[in-house]
GUVO-941681 format. One record per residue (C-alpha): residue number from 1; residue in three letters; y, x, z. Coordinates in Angstrom, 3 decimals. Example, Ala and Ser with C-alpha at 12.3 -4.5 7.8 and 13.67 -1.06 7.14 Angstrom:
// residues 2
 pos code    north     east       up
   1  ALA   -4.500   12.300    7.800
   2  SER   -1.060   13.670    7.140
***
This chain:
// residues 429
 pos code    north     east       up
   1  UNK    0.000    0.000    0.000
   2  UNK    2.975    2.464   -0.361
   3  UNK    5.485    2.011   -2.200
   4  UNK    6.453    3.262   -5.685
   5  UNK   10.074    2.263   -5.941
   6  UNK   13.198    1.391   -4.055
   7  UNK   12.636   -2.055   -4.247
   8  UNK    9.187   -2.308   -2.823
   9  UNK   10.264    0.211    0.531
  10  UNK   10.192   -1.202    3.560
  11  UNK   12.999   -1.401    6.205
  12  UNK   16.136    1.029    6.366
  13  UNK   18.416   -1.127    4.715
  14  UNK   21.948    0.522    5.655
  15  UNK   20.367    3.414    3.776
  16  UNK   18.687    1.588    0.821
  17  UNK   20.029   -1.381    0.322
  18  UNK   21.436   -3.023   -2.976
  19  UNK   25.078   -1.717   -2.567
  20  UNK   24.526    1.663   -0.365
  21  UNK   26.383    4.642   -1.711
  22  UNK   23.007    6.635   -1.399
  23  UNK   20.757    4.403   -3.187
  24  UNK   23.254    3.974   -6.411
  25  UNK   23.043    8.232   -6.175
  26  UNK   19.586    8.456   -6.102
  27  UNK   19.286    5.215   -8.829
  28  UNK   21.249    7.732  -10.952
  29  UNK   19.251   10.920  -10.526
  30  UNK   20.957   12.444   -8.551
  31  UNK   19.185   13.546   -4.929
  32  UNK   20.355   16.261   -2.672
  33  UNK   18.650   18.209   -0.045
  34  UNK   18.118   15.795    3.329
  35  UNK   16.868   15.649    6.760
  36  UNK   14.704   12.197    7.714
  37  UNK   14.769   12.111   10.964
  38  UNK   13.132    8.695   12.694
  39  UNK   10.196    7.803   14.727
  40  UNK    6.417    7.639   13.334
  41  UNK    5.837    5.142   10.553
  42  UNK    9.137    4.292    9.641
  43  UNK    7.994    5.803    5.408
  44  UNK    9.635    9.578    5.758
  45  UNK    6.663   10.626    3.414
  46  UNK    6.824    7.838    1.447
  47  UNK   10.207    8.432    0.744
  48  UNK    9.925   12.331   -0.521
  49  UNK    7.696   10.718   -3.176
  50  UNK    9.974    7.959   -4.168
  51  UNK   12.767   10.250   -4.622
  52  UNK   10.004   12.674   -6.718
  53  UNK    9.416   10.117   -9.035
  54  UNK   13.149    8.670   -9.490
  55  UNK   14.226   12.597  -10.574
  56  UNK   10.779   13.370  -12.357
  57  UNK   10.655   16.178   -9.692
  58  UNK    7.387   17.949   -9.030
  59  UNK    6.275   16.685   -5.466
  60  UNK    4.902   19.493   -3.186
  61  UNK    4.467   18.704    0.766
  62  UNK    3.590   21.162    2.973
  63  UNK    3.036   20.635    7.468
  64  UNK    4.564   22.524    9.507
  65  UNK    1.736   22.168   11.652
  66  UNK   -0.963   23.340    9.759
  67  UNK    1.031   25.558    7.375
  68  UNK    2.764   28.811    7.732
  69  UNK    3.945   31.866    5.404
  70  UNK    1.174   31.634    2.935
  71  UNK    1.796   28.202    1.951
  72  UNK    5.723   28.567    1.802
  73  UNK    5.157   31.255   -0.125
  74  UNK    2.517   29.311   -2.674
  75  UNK    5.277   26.308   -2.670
  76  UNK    7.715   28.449   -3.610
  77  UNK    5.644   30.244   -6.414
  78  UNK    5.339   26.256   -7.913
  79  UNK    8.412   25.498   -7.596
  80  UNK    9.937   28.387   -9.737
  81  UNK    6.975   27.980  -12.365
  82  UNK    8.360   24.341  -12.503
  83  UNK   11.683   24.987  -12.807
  84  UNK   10.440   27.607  -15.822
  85  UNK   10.413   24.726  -17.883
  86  UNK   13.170   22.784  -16.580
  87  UNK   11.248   20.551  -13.992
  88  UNK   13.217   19.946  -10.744
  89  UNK   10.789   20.470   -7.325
  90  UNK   10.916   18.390   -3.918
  91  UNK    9.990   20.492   -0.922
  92  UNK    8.920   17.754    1.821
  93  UNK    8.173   19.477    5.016
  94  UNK    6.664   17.476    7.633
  95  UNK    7.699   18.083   10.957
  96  UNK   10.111   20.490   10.166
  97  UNK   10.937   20.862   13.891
  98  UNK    7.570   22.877   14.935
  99  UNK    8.647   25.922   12.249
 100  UNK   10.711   28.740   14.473
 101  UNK   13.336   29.889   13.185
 102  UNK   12.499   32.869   10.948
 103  UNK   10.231   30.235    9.290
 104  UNK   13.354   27.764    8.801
 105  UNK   15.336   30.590    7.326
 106  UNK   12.812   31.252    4.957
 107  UNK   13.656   28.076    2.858
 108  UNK   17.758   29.118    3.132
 109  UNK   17.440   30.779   -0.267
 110  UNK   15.770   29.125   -2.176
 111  UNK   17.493   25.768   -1.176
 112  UNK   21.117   27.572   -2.296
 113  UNK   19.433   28.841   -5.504
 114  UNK   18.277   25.376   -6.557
 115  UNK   14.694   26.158   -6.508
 116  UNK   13.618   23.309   -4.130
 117  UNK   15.506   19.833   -3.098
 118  UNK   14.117   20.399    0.250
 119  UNK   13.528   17.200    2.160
 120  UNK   12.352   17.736    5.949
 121  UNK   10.932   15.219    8.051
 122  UNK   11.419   15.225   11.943
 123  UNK   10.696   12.999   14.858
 124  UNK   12.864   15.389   17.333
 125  UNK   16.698   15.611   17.482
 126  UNK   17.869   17.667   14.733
 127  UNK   20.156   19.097   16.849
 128  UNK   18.495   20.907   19.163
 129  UNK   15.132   21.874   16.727
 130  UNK   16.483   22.763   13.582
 131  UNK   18.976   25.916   12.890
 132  UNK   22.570   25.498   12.263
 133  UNK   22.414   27.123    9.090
 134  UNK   19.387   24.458    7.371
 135  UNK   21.421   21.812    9.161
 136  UNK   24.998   22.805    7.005
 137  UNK   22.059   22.679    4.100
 138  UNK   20.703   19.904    4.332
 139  UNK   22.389   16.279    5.104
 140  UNK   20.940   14.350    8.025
 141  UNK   19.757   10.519    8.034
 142  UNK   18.512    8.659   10.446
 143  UNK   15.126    6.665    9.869
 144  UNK   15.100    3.391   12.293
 145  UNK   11.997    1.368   13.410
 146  UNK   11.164   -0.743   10.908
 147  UNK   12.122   -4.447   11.828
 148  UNK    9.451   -6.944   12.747
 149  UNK   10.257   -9.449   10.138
 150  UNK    9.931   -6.418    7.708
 151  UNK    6.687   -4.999    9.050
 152  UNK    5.105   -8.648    8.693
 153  UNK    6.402   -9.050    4.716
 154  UNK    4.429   -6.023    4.586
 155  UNK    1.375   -7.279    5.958
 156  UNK    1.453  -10.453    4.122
 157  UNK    1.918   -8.253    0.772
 158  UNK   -1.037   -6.088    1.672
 159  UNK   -3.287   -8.918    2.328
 160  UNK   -2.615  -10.663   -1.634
 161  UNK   -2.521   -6.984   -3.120
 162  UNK   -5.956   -6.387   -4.818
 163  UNK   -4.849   -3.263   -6.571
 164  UNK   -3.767   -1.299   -3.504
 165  UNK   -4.166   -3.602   -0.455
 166  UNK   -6.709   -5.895    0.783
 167  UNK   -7.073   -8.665   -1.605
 168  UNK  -10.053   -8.217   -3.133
 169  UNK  -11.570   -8.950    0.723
 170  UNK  -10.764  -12.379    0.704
 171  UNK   -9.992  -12.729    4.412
 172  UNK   -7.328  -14.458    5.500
 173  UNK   -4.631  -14.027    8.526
 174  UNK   -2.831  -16.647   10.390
 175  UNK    1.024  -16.006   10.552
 176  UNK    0.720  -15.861   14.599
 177  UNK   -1.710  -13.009   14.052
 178  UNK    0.474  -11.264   10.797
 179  UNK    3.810  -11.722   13.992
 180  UNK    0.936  -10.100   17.056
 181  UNK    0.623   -7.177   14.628
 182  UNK    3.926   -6.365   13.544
 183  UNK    5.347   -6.782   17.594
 184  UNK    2.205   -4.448   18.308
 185  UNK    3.223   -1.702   15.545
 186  UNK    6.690   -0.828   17.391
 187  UNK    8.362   -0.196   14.225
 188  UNK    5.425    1.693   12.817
 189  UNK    4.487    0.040    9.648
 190  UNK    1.468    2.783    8.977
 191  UNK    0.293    1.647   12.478
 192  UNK    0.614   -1.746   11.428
 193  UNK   -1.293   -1.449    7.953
 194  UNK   -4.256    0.654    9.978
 195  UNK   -4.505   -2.606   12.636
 196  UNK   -4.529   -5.056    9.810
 197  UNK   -7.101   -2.836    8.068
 198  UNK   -9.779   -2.569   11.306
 199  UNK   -8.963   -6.803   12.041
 200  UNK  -10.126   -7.012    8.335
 201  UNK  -13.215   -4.651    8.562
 202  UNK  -13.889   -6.467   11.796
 203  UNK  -13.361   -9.668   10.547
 204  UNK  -16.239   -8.571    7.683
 205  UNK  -18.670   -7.125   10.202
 206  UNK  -18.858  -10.487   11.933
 207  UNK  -18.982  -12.882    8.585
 208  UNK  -15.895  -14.369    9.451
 209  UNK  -13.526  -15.665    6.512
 210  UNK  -10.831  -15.116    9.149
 211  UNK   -9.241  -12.827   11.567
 212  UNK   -8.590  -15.115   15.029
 213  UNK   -7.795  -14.343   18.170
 214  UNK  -11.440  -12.526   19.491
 215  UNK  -11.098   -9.990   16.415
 216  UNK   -7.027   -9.100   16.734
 217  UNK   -8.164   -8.914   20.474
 218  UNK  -10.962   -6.255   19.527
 219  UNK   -8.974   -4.459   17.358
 220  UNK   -5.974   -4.060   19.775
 221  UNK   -7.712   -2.644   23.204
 222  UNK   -5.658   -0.224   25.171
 223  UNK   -3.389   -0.767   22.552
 224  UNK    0.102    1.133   24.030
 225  UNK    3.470    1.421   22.056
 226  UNK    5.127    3.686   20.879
 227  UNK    6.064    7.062   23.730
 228  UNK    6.055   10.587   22.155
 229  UNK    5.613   12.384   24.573
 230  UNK    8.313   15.016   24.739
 231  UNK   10.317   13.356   21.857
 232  UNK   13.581   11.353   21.450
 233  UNK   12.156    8.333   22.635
 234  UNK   10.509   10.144   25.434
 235  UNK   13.992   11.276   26.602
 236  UNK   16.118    8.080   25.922
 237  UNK   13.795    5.987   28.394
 238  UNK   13.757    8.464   31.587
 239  UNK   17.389    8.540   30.852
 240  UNK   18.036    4.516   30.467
 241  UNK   15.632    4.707   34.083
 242  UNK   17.523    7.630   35.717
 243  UNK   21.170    5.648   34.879
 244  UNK   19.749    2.231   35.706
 245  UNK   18.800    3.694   39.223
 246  UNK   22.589    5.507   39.450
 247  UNK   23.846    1.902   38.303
 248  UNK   21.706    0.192   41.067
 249  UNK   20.049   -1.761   39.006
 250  UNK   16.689   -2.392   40.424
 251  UNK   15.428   -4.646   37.175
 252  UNK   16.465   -2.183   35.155
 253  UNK   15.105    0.331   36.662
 254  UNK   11.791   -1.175   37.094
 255  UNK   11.817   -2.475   33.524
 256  UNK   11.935    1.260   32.173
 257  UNK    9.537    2.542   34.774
 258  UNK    7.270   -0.089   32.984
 259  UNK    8.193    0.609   29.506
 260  UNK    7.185    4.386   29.618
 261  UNK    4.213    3.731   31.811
 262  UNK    3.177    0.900   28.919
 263  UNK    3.774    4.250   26.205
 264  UNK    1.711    6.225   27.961
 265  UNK    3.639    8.463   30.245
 266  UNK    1.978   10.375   33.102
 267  UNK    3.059    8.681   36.622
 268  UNK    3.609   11.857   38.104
 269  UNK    6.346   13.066   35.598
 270  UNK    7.962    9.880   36.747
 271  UNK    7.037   10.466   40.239
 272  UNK    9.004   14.100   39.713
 273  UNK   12.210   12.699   38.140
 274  UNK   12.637   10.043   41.238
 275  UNK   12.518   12.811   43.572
 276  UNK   15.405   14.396   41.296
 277  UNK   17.120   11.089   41.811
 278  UNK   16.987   10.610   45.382
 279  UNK   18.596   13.788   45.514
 280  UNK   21.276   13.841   42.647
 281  UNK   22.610   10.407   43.136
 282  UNK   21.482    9.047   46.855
 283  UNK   21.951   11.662   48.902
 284  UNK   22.864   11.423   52.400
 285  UNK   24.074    8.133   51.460
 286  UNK   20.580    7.478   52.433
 287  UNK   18.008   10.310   53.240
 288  UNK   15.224    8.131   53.628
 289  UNK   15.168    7.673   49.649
 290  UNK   13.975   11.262   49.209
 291  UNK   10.977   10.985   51.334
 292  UNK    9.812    7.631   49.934
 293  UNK    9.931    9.298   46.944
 294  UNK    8.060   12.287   48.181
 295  UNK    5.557    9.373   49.201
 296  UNK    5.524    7.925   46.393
 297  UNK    4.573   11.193   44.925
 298  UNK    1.894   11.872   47.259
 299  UNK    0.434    8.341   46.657
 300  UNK    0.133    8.895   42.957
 301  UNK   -1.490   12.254   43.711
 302  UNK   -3.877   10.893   46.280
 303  UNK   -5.032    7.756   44.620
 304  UNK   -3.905    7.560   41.044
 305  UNK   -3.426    4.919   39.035
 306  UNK   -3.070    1.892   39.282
 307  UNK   -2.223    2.176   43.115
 308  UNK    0.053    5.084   42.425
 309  UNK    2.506    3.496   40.506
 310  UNK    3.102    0.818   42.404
 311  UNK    4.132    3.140   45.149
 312  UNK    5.950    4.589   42.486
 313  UNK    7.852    1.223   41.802
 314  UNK    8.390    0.638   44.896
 315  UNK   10.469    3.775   45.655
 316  UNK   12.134    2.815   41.761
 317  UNK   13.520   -0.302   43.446
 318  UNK   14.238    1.142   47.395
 319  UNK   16.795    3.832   45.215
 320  UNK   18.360    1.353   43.298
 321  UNK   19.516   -0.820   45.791
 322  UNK   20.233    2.389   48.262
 323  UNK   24.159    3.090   48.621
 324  UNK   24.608    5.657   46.408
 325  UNK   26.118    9.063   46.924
 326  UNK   26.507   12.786   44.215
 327  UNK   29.012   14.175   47.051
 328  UNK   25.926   17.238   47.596
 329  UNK   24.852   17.644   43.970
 330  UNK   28.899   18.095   43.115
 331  UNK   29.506   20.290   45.975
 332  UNK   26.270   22.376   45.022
 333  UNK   27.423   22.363   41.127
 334  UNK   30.665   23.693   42.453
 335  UNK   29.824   26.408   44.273
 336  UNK   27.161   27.395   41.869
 337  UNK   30.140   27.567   38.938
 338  UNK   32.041   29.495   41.530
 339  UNK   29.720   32.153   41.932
 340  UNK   29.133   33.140   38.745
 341  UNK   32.988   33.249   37.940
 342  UNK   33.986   35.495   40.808
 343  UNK   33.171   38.913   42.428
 344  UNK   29.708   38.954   44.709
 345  UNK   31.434   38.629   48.030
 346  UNK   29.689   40.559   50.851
 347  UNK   28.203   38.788   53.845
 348  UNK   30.744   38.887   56.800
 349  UNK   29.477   41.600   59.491
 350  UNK   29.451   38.338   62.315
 351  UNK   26.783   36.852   59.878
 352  UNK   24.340   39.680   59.569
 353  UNK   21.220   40.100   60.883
 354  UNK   21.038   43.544   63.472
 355  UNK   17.030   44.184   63.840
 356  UNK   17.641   47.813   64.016
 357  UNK   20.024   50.141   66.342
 358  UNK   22.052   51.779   63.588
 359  UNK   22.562   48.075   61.426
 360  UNK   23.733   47.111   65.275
 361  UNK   26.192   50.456   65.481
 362  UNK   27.135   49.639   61.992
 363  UNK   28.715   46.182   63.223
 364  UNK   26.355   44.114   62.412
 365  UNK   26.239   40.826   63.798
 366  UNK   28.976   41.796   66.156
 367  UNK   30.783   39.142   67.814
 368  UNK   28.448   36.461   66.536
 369  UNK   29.109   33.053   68.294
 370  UNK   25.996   31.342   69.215
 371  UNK   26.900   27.911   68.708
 372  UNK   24.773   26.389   71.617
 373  UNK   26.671   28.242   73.871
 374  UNK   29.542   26.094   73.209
 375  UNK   30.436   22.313   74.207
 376  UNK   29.068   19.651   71.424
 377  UNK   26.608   23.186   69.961
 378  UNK   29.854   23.779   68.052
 379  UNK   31.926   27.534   68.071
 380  UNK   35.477   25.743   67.373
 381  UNK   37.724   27.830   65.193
 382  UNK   34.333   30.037   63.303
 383  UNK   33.709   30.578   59.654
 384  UNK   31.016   31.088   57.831
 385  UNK   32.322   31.980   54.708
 386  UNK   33.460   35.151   53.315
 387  UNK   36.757   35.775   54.462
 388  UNK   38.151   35.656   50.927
 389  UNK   37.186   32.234   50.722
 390  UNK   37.496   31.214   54.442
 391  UNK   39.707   27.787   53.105
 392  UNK   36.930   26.783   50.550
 393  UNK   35.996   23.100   50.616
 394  UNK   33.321   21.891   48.657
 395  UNK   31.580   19.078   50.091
 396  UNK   33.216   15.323   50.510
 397  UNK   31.243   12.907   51.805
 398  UNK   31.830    9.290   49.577
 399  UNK   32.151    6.291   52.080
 400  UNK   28.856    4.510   51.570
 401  UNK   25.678    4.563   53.633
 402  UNK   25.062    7.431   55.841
 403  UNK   28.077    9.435   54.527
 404  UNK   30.677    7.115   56.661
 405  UNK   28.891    8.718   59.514
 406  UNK   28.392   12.717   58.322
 407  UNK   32.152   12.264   57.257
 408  UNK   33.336   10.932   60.935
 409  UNK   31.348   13.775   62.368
 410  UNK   33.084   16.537   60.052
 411  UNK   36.575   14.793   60.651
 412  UNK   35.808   15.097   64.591
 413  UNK   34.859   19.260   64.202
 414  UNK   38.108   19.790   61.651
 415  UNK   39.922   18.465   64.637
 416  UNK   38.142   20.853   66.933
 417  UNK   38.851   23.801   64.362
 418  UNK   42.623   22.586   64.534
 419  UNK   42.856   22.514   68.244
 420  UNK   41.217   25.566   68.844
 421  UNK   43.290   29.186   69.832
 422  UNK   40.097   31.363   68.804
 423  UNK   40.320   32.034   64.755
 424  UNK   37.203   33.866   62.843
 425  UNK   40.169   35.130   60.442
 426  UNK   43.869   35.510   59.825
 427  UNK   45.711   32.709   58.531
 428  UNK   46.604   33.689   54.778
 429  UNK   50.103   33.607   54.305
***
């Protein structure tokens, strides 16, 4: 069932459609060099060889996966025997992304000279997998998830095609089924076609003239959408749960949890980013939220799936609806920028450590205030900063949750500080 024309692809209408600047270029033989970048399914293949056959080019594909040097090389060697006798050559490279960057370079050359229209397919940002210079080569478009409307035209189509679908079977599909299938696929119409193709076989097997519910039931299983792992959806969903937990949104929050354990996603991965955002975004607004998610952790651990992740939800939905603090991850940013800007400051002599007599003759830890010496375990008017920075102020507790508290407490020992006669260092002028 793929396509041969413009007409008969699938989906990606603000690309393709009637009146699109890129379609009337390619409708006129004209086709440039191009990134497809989109999720699995969505016709990035299919769409090299359309273009092929719209410029009479010579098609050549090559995987970055299970190609390296040699076959560049070989593709190459085509391509300028094709263009020998005036034939133009598409380059498709699947998953462009998984070639390093020597290997990326390697197609620089040849793109400039006009050997190859090099077409690249990609399920990864562009961005941050392929090199700046194939990139100012090569013009990026973005393939979306095919529609659902779309994906069941295309099912309908295969079933009546006898040439290159499944017509000459004779089994038919109820439009409930055709709409189960395409909401299934995700936006993958080759995962789609491959579904309709085992209901059919099934379907077959069992003498039935009909694909019902028992067979599209058999054929779907453990059926899970779409999650590549360690892809651009991958990313977009632990981000949409990480802000819906910031945004104390426990529904949200829950719903995305679900989503990426529905696509696949290890429970512990998840388990490791909630610990992040107890952390990053609760705080001491609300310590507790770091050790439920710690036990949340250890639940997951212990017991696995599916007790695990309901521990897991659980702490999901205690974060959301905890107050909600950064005031520690800014303050720990801060400092951390501040550091690397300026000079290694040396640890004040009162703060060092004296295990030995000379480190003790040298001044260290010399007049070292032991804090539980003192009224309320605090040494009014100390530092413990180097004395270059002995005014520093990083951390402000926000007025939610536990912070109201921690601030009080750091208001009442400013006041000691203020009161006191004893000062660590100077005043700077």
């Amino acid at each position: 069932m793929r396509p041969t024309t413009l007409d008969e692809y699938v989906g990606q209408q603000h690309l393709f459609g009637t009146d699109q600047p890129l379609r009337r270029s390619i409708e006129a033989g004209h086709v440039h060099s191009m990134i497809l970048w989109g999720p699995p399914g969505v016709g990035k293949t299919t769409l090299a060889m359309i273009l092929a056959s719209y410029v009479d080019a010579q098609f050549l594909s090559v995987s970055a996966v299970l190609s390296g040097v040699k076959e560049i090389r070989a593709a190459i060697d085509q391509a300028k025997e094709q263009l020998r006798f005036g034939r133009k050559t598409i380059l498709f490279v699947d998953e462009v992304h998984r070639f390093n960057k020597s290997q990326q370079d390697a197609f620089l050359p040849y793109i400039e000279d006009g050997t190859v229209i090099f077409i690249g397919a990609t399920t990864e940002n562009p961005s941050f997998e392929l090199n700046n210079a194939l990139l100012s080569r090569a013009r990026v478009y973005v393939l979306k998830p095919i529609a659902e409307s779309d994906i069941q035209s295309l099912l309908s189509s295969a079933l009546k095609d006898a040439d290159r679908g499944l017509g000459e079977d004779g089994i038919a599909v109820p439009e409930h089924i055709l709409g189960q299938m395409s909401a299934v696929a995700d936006g993958d119409a080759r995962r789609a076609l491959n579904l309709l193709e085992i209901c059919v076989e099934l379907a077959k097997a069992e003498g039935l003239d009909e694909v019902g519910d028992g067979v599209i039931g058999q054929a779907l299983g453990a059926e899970l959408r779409r999650f590549d792992k360690g892809g651009e959806s991958f990313y977009d969903q632990i981000s949409a749960l990480h802000k819906a937990v910031r945004g104390s949104s426990p529904d949200g929050a829950l719903y995305w949890f679900a989503r990426m354990l529905d696509g696949g996603c290890d429970p512990l991965y998840i388990a490791r980013r909630v610990v992040r955002m107890a952390s990053e975004d609760i705080g001491n607004a609300d310590p507790r939220a770091l050790q439920i998610a710690l036990n949340a952790w250890d639940v997951q651990t212990r017991l696995g799936s599916p007790e695990g992740e309901l521990a897991i939800a659980q702490a999901v939905a205690y974060m959301a609806a905890a107050p909600k603090s950064n005031a520690v991850y800014k303050a720990f940013n801060a400092i951390r920028r501040q550091i690397a800007e300026q000079p290694s400051h040396e640890v004040p002599l009162h703060l060092r450590n004296a295990p030995t007599k000379l480190m003790k003759q040298q001044g260290y830890g010399e007049e070292y205030r032991y804090a539980h010496d003192y009224p309320d375990a605090y040494a009014a008017g100390e530092n413990y900063l180097p004395e270059a920075l002995q005014d520093a102020h990083w951390y402000e507790p926000v007025p939610r949750g536990l912070e109201i508290k921690i601030a009080d407490k750091l208001k009442y020992l400013k006041g000691l500080d203020q009161a006191s006669q004893w000062r660590r260092y100077r005043r700077k002028p």
